[in-house]
VEXDO-361789 format. One record per residue (C-alpha): x, y, z; residue number from 0. Coordinates in pm, 1 decimal, decimal comma. Example, Ala and Ser with C-alpha at 12.3 -4.5 7.8 and 13.67 -1.06 7.14 Angstrom:
REM VEXDO-361789
> xx yy zz i
> 1230,0 -450,0 780,0 0
> 1367,0 -106,0 714,0 1
This chain:
REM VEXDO-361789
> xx yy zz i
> -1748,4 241,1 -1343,7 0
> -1861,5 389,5 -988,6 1
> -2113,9 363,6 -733,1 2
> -2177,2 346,2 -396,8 3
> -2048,2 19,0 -216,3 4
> -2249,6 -299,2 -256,3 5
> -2390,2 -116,1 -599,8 6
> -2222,9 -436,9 -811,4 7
> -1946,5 -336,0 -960,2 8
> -1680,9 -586,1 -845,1 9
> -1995,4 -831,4 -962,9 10
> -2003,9 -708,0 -1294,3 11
> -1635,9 -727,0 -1337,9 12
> -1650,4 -1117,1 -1198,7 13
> -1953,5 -1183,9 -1464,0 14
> -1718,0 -1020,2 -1786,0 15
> -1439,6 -1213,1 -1661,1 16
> -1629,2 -1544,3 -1664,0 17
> -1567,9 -1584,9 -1258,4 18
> -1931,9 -1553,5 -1171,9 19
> -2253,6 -1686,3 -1433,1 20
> -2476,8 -1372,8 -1558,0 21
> -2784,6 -1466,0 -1387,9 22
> -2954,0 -1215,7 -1649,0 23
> -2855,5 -1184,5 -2024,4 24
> -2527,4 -1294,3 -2155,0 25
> -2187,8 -1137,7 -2141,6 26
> -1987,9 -1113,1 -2470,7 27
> -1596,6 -1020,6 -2516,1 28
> -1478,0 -936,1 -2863,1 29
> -1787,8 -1107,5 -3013,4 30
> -1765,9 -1437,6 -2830,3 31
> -2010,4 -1546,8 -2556,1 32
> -1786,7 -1618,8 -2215,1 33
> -1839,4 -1943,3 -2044,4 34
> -1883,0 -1925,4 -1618,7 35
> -1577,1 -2013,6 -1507,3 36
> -1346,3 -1962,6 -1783,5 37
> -1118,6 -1624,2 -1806,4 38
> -1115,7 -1576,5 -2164,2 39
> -743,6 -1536,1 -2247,5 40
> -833,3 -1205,8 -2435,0 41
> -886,0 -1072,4 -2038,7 42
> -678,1 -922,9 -1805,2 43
> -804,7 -912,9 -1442,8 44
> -691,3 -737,0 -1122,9 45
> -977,5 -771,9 -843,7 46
> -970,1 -594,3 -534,4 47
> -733,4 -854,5 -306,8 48
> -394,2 -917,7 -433,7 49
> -349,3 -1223,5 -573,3 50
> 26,0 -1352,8 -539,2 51
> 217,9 -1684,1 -475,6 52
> 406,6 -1600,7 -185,3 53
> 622,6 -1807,5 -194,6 54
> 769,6 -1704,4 -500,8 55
> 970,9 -1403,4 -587,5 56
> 811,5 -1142,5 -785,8 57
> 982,3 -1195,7 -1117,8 58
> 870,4 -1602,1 -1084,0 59
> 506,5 -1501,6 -999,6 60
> 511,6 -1256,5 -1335,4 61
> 679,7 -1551,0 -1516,3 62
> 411,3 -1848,9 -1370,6 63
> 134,2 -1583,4 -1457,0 64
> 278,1 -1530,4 -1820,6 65
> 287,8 -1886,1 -1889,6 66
> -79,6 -1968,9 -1751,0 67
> -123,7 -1728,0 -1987,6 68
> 33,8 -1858,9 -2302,4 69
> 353,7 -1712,3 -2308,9 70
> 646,5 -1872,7 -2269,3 71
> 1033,6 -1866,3 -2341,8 72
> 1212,8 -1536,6 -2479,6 73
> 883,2 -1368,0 -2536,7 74
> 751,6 -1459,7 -2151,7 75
> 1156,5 -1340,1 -2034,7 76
> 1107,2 -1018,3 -2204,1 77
> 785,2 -969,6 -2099,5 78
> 839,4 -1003,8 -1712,2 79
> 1129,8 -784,2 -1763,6 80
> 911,3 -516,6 -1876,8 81
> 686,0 -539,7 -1629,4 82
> 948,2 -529,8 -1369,3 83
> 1066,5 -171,1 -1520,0 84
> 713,6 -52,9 -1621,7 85
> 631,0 -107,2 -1256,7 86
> 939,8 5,6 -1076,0 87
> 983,9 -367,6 -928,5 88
> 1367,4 -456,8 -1037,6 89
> 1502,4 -395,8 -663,4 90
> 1204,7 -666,3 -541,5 91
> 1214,9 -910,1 -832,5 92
> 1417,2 -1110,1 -668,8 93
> 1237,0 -1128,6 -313,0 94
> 1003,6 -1330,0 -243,4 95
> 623,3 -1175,1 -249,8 96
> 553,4 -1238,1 134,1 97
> 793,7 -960,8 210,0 98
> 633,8 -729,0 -34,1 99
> 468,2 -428,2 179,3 100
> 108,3 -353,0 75,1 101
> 164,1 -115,4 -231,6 102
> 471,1 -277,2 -416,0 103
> 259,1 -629,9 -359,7 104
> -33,1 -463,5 -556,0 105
> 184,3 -326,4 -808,8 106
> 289,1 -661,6 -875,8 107
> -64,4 -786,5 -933,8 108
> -131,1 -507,1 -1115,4 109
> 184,1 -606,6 -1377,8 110
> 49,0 -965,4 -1390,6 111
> -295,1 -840,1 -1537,3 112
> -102,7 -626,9 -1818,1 113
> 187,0 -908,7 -1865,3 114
> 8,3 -1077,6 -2201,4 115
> -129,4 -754,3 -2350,4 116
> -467,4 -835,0 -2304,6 117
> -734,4 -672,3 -2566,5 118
> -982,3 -609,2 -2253,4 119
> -824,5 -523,6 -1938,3 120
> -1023,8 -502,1 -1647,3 121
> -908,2 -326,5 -1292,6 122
> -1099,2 -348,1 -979,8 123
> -1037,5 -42,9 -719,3 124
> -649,0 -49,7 -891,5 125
> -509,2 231,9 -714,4 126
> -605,3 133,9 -354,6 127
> -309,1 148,4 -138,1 128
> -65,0 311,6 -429,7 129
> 99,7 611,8 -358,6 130
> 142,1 911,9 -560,5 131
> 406,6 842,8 -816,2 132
> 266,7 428,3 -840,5 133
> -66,0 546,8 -922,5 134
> 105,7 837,4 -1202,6 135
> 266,4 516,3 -1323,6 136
> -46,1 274,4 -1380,2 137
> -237,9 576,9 -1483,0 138
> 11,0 605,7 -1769,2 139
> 13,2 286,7 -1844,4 140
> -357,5 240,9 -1860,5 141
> -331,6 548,1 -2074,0 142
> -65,9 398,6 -2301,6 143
> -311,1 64,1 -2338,6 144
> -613,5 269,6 -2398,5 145
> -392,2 440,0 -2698,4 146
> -291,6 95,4 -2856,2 147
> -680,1 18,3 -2870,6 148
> -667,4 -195,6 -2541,8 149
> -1034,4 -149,7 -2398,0 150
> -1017,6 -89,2 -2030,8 151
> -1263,4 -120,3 -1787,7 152
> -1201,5 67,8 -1453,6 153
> -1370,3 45,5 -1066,9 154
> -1309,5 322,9 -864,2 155
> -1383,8 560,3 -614,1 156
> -1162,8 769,1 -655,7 157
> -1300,4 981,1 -911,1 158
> -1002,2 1191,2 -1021,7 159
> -887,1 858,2 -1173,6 160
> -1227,1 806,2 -1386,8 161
> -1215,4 1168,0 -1491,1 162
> -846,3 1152,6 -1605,9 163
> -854,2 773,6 -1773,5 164
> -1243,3 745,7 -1883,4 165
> -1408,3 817,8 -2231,1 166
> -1729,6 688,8 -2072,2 167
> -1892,5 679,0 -1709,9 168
> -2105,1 405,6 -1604,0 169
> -2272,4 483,0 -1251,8 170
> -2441,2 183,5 -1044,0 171
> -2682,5 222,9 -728,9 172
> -2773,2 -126,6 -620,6 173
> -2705,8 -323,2 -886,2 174
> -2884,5 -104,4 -1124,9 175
> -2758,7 125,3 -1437,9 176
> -2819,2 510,7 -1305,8 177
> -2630,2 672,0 -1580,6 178
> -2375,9 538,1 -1929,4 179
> -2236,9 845,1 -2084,8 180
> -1937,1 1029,6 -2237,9 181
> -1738,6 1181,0 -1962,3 182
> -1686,2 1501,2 -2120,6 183
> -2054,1 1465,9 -2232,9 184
> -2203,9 1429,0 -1877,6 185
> -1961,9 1660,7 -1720,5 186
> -2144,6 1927,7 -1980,4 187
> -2441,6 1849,8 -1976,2 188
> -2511,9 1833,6 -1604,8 189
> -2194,4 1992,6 -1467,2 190
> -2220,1 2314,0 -1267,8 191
> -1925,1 2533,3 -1118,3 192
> -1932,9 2570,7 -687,8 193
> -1820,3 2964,9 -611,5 194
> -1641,1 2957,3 -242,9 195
> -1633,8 3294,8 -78,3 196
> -1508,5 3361,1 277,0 197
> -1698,2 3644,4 439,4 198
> -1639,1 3862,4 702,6 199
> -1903,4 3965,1 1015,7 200
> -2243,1 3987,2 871,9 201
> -2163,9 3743,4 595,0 202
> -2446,6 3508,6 749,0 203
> -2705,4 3768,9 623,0 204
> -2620,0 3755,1 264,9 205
> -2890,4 3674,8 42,7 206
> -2787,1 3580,0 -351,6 207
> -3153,3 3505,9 -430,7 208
> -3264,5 3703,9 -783,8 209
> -2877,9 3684,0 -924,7 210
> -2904,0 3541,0 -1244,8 211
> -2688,9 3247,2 -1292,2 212
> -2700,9 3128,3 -907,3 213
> -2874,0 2747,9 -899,9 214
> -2837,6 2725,9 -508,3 215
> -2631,5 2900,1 -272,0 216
> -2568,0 2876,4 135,7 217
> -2384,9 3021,2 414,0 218
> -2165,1 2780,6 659,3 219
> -1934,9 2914,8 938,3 220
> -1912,6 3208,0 726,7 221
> -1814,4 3058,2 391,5 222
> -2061,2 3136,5 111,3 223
> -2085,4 2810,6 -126,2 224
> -2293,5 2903,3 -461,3 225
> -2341,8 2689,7 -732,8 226
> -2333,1 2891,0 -1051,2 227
> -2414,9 2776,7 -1433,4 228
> -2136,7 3003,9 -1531,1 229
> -1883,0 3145,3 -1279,8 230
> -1721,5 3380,6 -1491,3 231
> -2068,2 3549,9 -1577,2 232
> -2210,6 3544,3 -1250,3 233
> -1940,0 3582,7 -1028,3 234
> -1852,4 3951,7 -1060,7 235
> -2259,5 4018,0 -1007,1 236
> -2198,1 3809,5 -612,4 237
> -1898,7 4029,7 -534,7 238
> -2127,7 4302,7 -616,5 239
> -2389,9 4189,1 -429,9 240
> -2180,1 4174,0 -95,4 241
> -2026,3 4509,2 -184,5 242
> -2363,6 4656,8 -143,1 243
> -2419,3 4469,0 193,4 244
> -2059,0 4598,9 286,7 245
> -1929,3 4251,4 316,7 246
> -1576,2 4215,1 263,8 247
> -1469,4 3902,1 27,0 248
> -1129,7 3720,8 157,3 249
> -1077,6 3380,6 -1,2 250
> -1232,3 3329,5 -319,5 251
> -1241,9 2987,4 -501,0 252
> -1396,9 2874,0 -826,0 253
> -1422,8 2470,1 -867,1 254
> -1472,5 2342,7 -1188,3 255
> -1769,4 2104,4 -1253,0 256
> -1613,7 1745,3 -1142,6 257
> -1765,0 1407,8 -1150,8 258
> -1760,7 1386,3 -790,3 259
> -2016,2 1651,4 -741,5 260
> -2223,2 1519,9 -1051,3 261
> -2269,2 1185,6 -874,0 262
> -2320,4 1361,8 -540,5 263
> -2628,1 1489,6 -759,2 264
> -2695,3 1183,8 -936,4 265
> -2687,9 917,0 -651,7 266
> -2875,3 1043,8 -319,2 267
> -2703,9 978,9 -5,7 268
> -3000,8 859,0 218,5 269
Protein backbone atom coordinates (compact mmCIF):
# COMPACT_ATOMS: atom_id res chain seq x y z
CA UNK A 1 0.00 0.00 0.00
CA UNK A 2 1.33 3.61 -1.13
CA UNK A 3 0.32 7.05 -1.55
CA UNK A 4 1.14 10.33 -1.04
CA UNK A 5 1.29 11.48 2.74
CA UNK A 6 -1.97 12.17 4.53
CA UNK A 7 -3.59 9.68 1.64
CA UNK A 8 -4.74 7.17 4.79
CA UNK A 9 -2.75 4.54 4.87
CA UNK A 10 -1.45 4.46 8.47
CA UNK A 11 -5.55 4.94 8.97
CA UNK A 12 -6.39 1.98 7.22
CA UNK A 13 -3.83 -0.07 8.96
CA UNK A 14 -5.27 1.39 12.56
CA UNK A 15 -9.02 0.44 11.27
CA UNK A 16 -7.75 -3.57 10.29
CA UNK A 17 -6.03 -3.64 13.47
CA UNK A 18 -9.12 -2.67 15.50
CA UNK A 19 -7.16 0.67 16.90
CA UNK A 20 -9.45 3.08 15.15
CA UNK A 21 -13.65 2.28 14.36
CA UNK A 22 -14.35 2.05 10.39
CA UNK A 23 -16.47 5.01 10.14
CA UNK A 24 -17.63 3.35 6.69
CA UNK A 25 -18.28 -0.45 6.15
CA UNK A 26 -16.84 -3.06 8.33
CA UNK A 27 -13.41 -4.55 8.52
CA UNK A 28 -13.12 -8.39 8.58
CA UNK A 29 -9.85 -10.61 9.45
CA UNK A 30 -9.96 -14.27 8.59
CA UNK A 31 -13.80 -14.13 8.40
CA UNK A 32 -14.49 -12.47 11.72
CA UNK A 33 -15.76 -8.88 12.10
CA UNK A 34 -12.98 -6.83 14.39
CA UNK A 35 -14.26 -4.94 17.30
CA UNK A 36 -12.74 -0.96 17.76
CA UNK A 37 -10.36 -1.33 20.12
CA UNK A 38 -9.48 -4.86 20.19
CA UNK A 39 -6.18 -6.23 18.22
CA UNK A 40 -7.40 -9.45 17.14
CA UNK A 41 -4.69 -11.90 18.30
CA UNK A 42 -4.55 -13.29 14.66
CA UNK A 43 -2.66 -9.58 14.01
CA UNK A 44 0.63 -8.51 14.09
CA UNK A 45 1.21 -4.71 14.13
CA UNK A 46 4.27 -2.45 13.71
CA UNK A 47 3.06 1.35 13.26
CA UNK A 48 5.26 4.00 12.34
CA UNK A 49 6.76 5.05 16.11
CA UNK A 50 8.53 2.40 17.94
CA UNK A 51 6.80 1.08 20.55
CA UNK A 52 9.20 -0.27 23.43
CA UNK A 53 9.32 -0.45 27.30
CA UNK A 54 12.38 1.25 27.98
CA UNK A 55 12.99 0.26 30.74
CA UNK A 56 13.36 -3.17 29.92
CA UNK A 57 16.01 -4.98 28.03
CA UNK A 58 15.24 -6.12 24.66
CA UNK A 59 14.91 -9.83 25.26
CA UNK A 60 12.21 -8.86 28.37
CA UNK A 61 10.25 -6.49 26.01
CA UNK A 62 10.10 -9.60 23.26
CA UNK A 63 9.20 -11.86 26.24
CA UNK A 64 6.29 -9.22 27.90
CA UNK A 65 5.10 -8.84 24.18
CA UNK A 66 4.95 -12.75 23.67
CA UNK A 67 3.01 -13.26 26.68
CA UNK A 68 0.36 -10.33 26.01
CA UNK A 69 0.21 -12.33 23.26
CA UNK A 70 -0.52 -15.79 24.51
CA UNK A 71 2.62 -17.36 24.66
CA UNK A 72 4.25 -18.28 27.46
CA UNK A 73 6.96 -20.69 29.01
CA UNK A 74 9.37 -22.86 26.67
CA UNK A 75 7.42 -21.94 23.61
CA UNK A 76 7.56 -17.88 24.55
CA UNK A 77 11.74 -18.72 25.56
CA UNK A 78 12.23 -20.14 22.20
CA UNK A 79 10.43 -17.76 20.53
CA UNK A 80 12.28 -14.55 21.81
CA UNK A 81 15.37 -16.41 21.10
CA UNK A 82 14.53 -16.53 17.57
CA UNK A 83 13.71 -13.30 17.23
CA UNK A 84 16.85 -12.18 18.82
CA UNK A 85 18.89 -14.20 15.94
CA UNK A 86 16.33 -13.55 13.12
CA UNK A 87 16.94 -9.91 13.92
CA UNK A 88 20.62 -9.75 14.67
CA UNK A 89 19.75 -8.49 18.41
CA UNK A 90 21.80 -11.17 20.71
CA UNK A 91 24.69 -8.48 21.50
CA UNK A 92 21.59 -5.93 22.75
CA UNK A 93 19.27 -8.47 24.36
CA UNK A 94 20.53 -7.85 27.33
CA UNK A 95 20.53 -3.86 27.36
CA UNK A 96 18.05 -2.10 28.20
CA UNK A 97 15.85 -0.49 25.12
CA UNK A 98 16.60 3.27 26.09
CA UNK A 99 20.12 2.74 24.90
CA UNK A 100 19.00 1.21 21.69
CA UNK A 101 20.08 3.74 18.73
CA UNK A 102 17.25 4.42 16.25
CA UNK A 103 17.57 1.34 13.85
CA UNK A 104 18.37 -1.63 16.29
CA UNK A 105 15.26 -0.03 18.52
CA UNK A 106 13.01 -0.51 15.37
CA UNK A 107 14.30 -3.80 14.68
CA UNK A 108 13.19 -4.74 17.94
CA UNK A 109 9.63 -3.60 17.33
CA UNK A 110 9.72 -5.02 14.25
CA UNK A 111 10.57 -8.75 16.03
CA UNK A 112 7.73 -8.11 18.53
CA UNK A 113 5.09 -7.90 15.61
CA UNK A 114 6.44 -11.36 14.08
CA UNK A 115 7.10 -12.98 17.75
CA UNK A 116 3.51 -15.09 17.78
CA UNK A 117 3.41 -15.92 14.05
CA UNK A 118 0.61 -13.94 13.32
CA UNK A 119 -1.73 -15.12 10.20
CA UNK A 120 -2.03 -11.24 9.13
CA UNK A 121 0.90 -9.18 9.70
CA UNK A 122 0.68 -5.70 9.17
CA UNK A 123 3.90 -3.14 8.83
CA UNK A 124 3.62 0.52 8.76
CA UNK A 125 6.67 2.44 6.87
CA UNK A 126 8.90 -0.86 8.35
CA UNK A 127 12.09 -0.03 6.86
CA UNK A 128 12.36 3.64 7.97
CA UNK A 129 15.61 4.22 9.59
CA UNK A 130 17.07 0.45 8.71
CA UNK A 131 20.09 0.21 6.97
CA UNK A 132 21.04 -1.90 4.16
CA UNK A 133 21.68 -5.35 5.47
CA UNK A 134 18.48 -4.76 8.40
CA UNK A 135 16.16 -4.03 5.72
CA UNK A 136 17.74 -7.42 3.42
CA UNK A 137 16.90 -9.09 6.71
CA UNK A 138 13.09 -8.08 7.31
CA UNK A 139 12.66 -8.24 3.61
CA UNK A 140 13.53 -11.93 3.93
CA UNK A 141 11.68 -12.48 6.58
CA UNK A 142 8.54 -10.92 5.28
CA UNK A 143 9.35 -13.06 2.31
CA UNK A 144 9.72 -16.24 4.38
CA UNK A 145 6.05 -15.32 6.12
CA UNK A 146 4.48 -14.56 2.85
CA UNK A 147 5.77 -18.30 1.79
CA UNK A 148 4.21 -20.02 4.95
CA UNK A 149 0.79 -18.35 3.84
CA UNK A 150 1.21 -15.40 6.39
CA UNK A 151 -0.79 -12.47 4.61
CA UNK A 152 1.15 -9.30 4.86
CA UNK A 153 0.12 -6.01 4.49
CA UNK A 154 2.90 -3.40 3.77
CA UNK A 155 3.10 0.82 3.94
CA UNK A 156 5.76 2.24 2.18
CA UNK A 157 7.38 4.70 0.25
CA UNK A 158 9.93 3.25 -0.65
CA UNK A 159 8.84 1.51 -3.61
CA UNK A 160 11.70 -0.91 -4.31
CA UNK A 161 10.33 -2.65 -1.18
CA UNK A 162 6.58 -2.98 -2.66
CA UNK A 163 8.00 -4.11 -5.97
CA UNK A 164 10.29 -6.80 -4.39
CA UNK A 165 7.68 -8.10 -1.44
CA UNK A 166 4.10 -7.30 -3.16
CA UNK A 167 1.74 -9.67 -5.19
CA UNK A 168 -0.69 -6.75 -5.21
CA UNK A 169 -0.49 -2.78 -5.17
CA UNK A 170 -3.02 -0.76 -3.54
CA UNK A 171 -2.47 3.10 -4.30
CA UNK A 172 -4.36 5.84 -2.05
CA UNK A 173 -4.72 9.73 -2.88
CA UNK A 174 -6.67 11.24 -0.03
CA UNK A 175 -8.21 8.65 1.48
CA UNK A 176 -9.51 7.25 -1.69
CA UNK A 177 -8.72 3.80 -3.72
CA UNK A 178 -6.76 5.10 -7.10
CA UNK A 179 -5.66 1.73 -8.18
CA UNK A 180 -5.80 -2.48 -6.53
CA UNK A 181 -3.88 -4.61 -8.88
CA UNK A 182 -1.31 -7.41 -9.43
CA UNK A 183 2.09 -5.93 -9.33
CA UNK A 184 3.40 -7.70 -12.19
CA UNK A 185 -0.07 -7.01 -13.76
CA UNK A 186 0.08 -3.16 -13.43
CA UNK A 187 3.72 -2.95 -14.06
CA UNK A 188 2.54 -4.54 -17.71
CA UNK A 189 -0.11 -3.12 -18.36
CA UNK A 190 0.82 0.51 -17.83
CA UNK A 191 4.60 0.23 -17.52
CA UNK A 192 6.80 1.99 -20.06
CA UNK A 193 10.75 1.89 -20.36
CA UNK A 194 12.66 5.74 -19.90
CA UNK A 195 15.76 5.75 -22.68
CA UNK A 196 18.63 8.21 -21.11
CA UNK A 197 21.02 9.51 -23.70
CA UNK A 198 23.78 12.07 -23.04
CA UNK A 199 24.37 14.27 -26.05
CA UNK A 200 26.98 16.25 -27.19
CA UNK A 201 26.75 20.20 -28.67
CA UNK A 202 23.65 20.46 -30.67
CA UNK A 203 21.92 17.73 -28.72
CA UNK A 204 19.25 20.48 -27.65
CA UNK A 205 18.00 20.43 -31.33
CA UNK A 206 17.11 16.86 -31.50
CA UNK A 207 13.72 16.15 -32.45
CA UNK A 208 12.41 12.21 -31.91
CA UNK A 209 8.91 13.20 -33.06
CA UNK A 210 7.56 10.49 -35.96
CA UNK A 211 9.85 7.48 -34.32
CA UNK A 212 7.62 4.81 -33.80
CA UNK A 213 7.64 3.53 -30.36
CA UNK A 214 8.57 7.05 -28.64
CA UNK A 215 5.41 8.06 -26.09
CA UNK A 216 7.21 11.39 -24.98
CA UNK A 217 10.62 12.48 -25.12
CA UNK A 218 12.69 15.83 -23.85
CA UNK A 219 15.95 17.42 -23.76
CA UNK A 220 17.49 18.70 -20.20
CA UNK A 221 21.07 20.08 -19.80
CA UNK A 222 21.79 17.98 -22.66
CA UNK A 223 20.42 14.61 -21.56
CA UNK A 224 17.75 13.20 -23.89
CA UNK A 225 14.99 11.33 -21.60
CA UNK A 226 12.45 9.26 -23.99
CA UNK A 227 9.91 7.15 -22.86
CA UNK A 228 9.64 4.20 -25.19
CA UNK A 229 6.87 1.21 -25.29
CA UNK A 230 9.71 -1.01 -26.20
CA UNK A 231 13.39 0.01 -25.81
CA UNK A 232 14.90 -2.70 -27.54
CA UNK A 233 12.71 -1.95 -30.75
CA UNK A 234 12.94 1.61 -30.71
CA UNK A 235 16.13 2.33 -29.41
CA UNK A 236 18.47 1.50 -32.29
CA UNK A 237 15.88 3.80 -34.60
CA UNK A 238 16.98 7.12 -31.75
CA UNK A 239 20.67 6.36 -32.18
CA UNK A 240 19.90 6.56 -35.75
CA UNK A 241 18.11 9.46 -35.58
CA UNK A 242 21.04 11.49 -33.86
CA UNK A 243 23.48 9.86 -36.26
CA UNK A 244 21.78 11.71 -38.99
CA UNK A 245 21.83 15.03 -36.96
CA UNK A 246 25.62 14.17 -36.29
CA UNK A 247 25.05 13.98 -32.62
CA UNK A 248 27.37 11.92 -30.82
CA UNK A 249 25.68 9.46 -28.06
CA UNK A 250 27.94 9.14 -24.70
CA UNK A 251 26.03 7.63 -21.80
CA UNK A 252 23.27 5.52 -22.66
CA UNK A 253 20.78 4.09 -20.06
CA UNK A 254 17.68 1.95 -20.39
CA UNK A 255 15.35 1.86 -17.06
CA UNK A 256 13.01 -0.72 -16.79
CA UNK A 257 9.30 0.15 -16.17
CA UNK A 258 9.20 0.57 -12.13
CA UNK A 259 6.36 1.32 -9.88
CA UNK A 260 7.78 4.52 -8.99
CA UNK A 261 7.32 6.01 -12.36
CA UNK A 262 3.80 4.25 -12.73
CA UNK A 263 2.55 6.17 -9.69
CA UNK A 264 4.40 9.30 -10.82
CA UNK A 265 1.75 8.70 -13.74
CA UNK A 266 -0.99 7.55 -11.71
CA UNK A 267 -1.05 10.16 -8.81
CA UNK A 268 -0.50 13.92 -10.12
CA UNK A 269 1.81 15.95 -8.19
CA UNK A 270 -0.13 19.35 -8.05
Amino acid sequence: MTGPNGSGKSTLLAAIAGWLPATKGQVRVLGKPVRAGTVPLEVGLAIQEVTLYPRLTGRENLSLFGFMYGLHGTELDARAEEMLERFDLGRWAGRRASTYSAGVARRLHLAISFIHRPAVLLLDEPTQALDPLARQVLLQSVAELLGQGTAVVITSMNLADLEQLAHRVLVLVEGEQRVHEETARLVHRLGSAVVEVELGEGGQDVDLDGIEGVLSWSVEELVLKAQVANPARTLPAILQRLERKGLIAGRIEVRPPSLEQLLLELVPTS
